[in-house]
N, C-alpha and C positions, 0 to 999 in steps of 0.2 A: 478058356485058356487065359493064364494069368499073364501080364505082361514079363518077361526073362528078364533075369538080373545077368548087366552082361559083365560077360566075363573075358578080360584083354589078353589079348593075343599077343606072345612072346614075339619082338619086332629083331629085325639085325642077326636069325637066323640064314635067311635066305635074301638074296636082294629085291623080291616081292612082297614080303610078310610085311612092308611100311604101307605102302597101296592100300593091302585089304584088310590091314587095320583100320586106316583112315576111314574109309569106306565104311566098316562094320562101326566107327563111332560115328558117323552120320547117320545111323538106323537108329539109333538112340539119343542123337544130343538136335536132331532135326523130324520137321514135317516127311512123312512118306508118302507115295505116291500110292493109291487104294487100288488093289485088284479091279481089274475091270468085267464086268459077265454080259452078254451079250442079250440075255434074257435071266425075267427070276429065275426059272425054272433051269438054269444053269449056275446056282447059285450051290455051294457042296452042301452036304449035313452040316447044320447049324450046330447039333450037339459038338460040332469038333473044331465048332470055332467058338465058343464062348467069349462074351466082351469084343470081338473082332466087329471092325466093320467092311462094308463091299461096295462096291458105285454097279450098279445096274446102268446103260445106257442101249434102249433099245430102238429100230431104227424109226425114226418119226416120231419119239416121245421125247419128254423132256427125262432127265439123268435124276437117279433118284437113289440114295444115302442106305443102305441099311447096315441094321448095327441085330449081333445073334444074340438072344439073353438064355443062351444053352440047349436051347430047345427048340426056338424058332428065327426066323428073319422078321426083325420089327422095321417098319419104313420109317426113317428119321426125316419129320415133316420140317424144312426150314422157310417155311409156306405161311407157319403159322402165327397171328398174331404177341411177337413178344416184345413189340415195343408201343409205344401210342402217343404221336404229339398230339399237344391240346393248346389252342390257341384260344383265351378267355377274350371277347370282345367289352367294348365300353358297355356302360349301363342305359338304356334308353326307356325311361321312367318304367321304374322297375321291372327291368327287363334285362336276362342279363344271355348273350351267347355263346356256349361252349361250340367249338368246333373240334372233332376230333380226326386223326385222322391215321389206319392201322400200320402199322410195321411189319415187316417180318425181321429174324433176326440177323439179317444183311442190312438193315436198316433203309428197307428199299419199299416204297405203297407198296400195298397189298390190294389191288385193283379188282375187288369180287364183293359181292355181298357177304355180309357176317353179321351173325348174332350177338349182339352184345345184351350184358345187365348193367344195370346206372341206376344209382341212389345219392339221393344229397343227406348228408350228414353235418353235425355242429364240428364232429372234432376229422381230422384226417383220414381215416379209415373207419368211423365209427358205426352207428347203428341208423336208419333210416329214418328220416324226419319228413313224415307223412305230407303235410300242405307242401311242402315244397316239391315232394316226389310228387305228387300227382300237380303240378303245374308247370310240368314238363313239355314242349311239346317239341317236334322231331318238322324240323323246316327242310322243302324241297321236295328230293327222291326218297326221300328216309322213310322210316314206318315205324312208331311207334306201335306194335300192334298187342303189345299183353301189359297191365300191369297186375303186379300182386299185390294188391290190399297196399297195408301200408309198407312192403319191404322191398321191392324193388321195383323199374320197369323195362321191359325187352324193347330191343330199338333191333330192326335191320338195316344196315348200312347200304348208303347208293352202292352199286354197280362199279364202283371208285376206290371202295371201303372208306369214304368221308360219310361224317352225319354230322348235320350241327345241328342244337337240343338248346333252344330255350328257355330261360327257367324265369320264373315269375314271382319275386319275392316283395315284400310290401316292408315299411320302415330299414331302420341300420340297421342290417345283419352281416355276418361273412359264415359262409357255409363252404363246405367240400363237396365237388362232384368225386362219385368211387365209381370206377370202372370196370367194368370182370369180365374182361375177355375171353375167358377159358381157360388161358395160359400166363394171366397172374393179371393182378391187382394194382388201379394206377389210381391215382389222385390230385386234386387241383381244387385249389381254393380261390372265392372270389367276394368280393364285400361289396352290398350294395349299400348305397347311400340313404338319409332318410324322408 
């Protein structure tokens, strides 16, 4: 269902028609308030709500977003990593600390383990630069646990969704760390001394 083009209601017929026009331009010029369903399984046919969304709120779960793409109920995850501070530490002979640490898009930690991929590269978003990818290492709770050759390597984040990753680069350089969360691509640059 496409959203309606709305159409104004002739006012000064009746002494009500101001009310619930008012009314009917606050459904379109404001935030609305999302059906509420008490379980999925009391959610309607999706084919008849296309592009709609519903809030599920069942008892002893947490409230959970879906949106119908015509066919089905997809769960809109606001859970999921789409922001990432990065705080670059000093250089401690040639040593440098990325600490990262996940968002959701509330802008609020994301307090669980997650996978991440991490590459250092020469330019912002660029290609992987092998010695320095594999002189990575993953301080604490974290876990460096796979790397691929020379394109990236997988870190699981504490239990906090913090990891902070080491990098060990030799003379004047400045490199990017790239980040790949799943849910987009972040980057930070840091120059080591020589």
């Amino acid at each position: 269902m496409s959203r309606p083009i709305p159409d104004q209601i002739v006012q000064a017929i009746e002494g009500w028609d101001a009310e619930v026009n008012a009314n009917f331009d606050l459904i379109f010029d404001s935030p609305v308030p999302l059906k509420v369903f008490a379980t999925f399984a009391g959610l309607p046919a999706a084919g008849n709500f296309d592009n709609c969304l519903a809030l599920v709120v069942e008892a002893g779960k947490k409230q959970q977003l879906f949106l119908s793409d015509g066919a089905n109920w997809i769960a809109v995850n606001t859970r999921e990593p789409r922001k990432l501070d990065i705080v670059v530490g000093a250089e401690v002979p040639d040593v440098i600390r990325f600490t990262l640490q996940l968002r959701d898009i509330k802008n609020k930690d994301i307090a669980e383990r997650r996978a991440i991929k991490v590459w250092m590269a020469e330019g912002a978003f660029g290609a992987a630069d092998a010695t320095a990818l594999n002189s990575m290492v993953a301080i604490g709770p974290a876990i460096k646990f796979f790397n691929h050759a020379t394109e990236y390597a997988e870190f699981l984040t504490h239990t906090d969704g913090i990891i902070a990753i080491d990098v060990d680069v030799t003379g004047a350089k400045t490199k990017f760390m790239i980040i790949d969360t799943g849910f987009g691509l972040f980057s930070q640059t840091a120059t080591w001394a020589a």
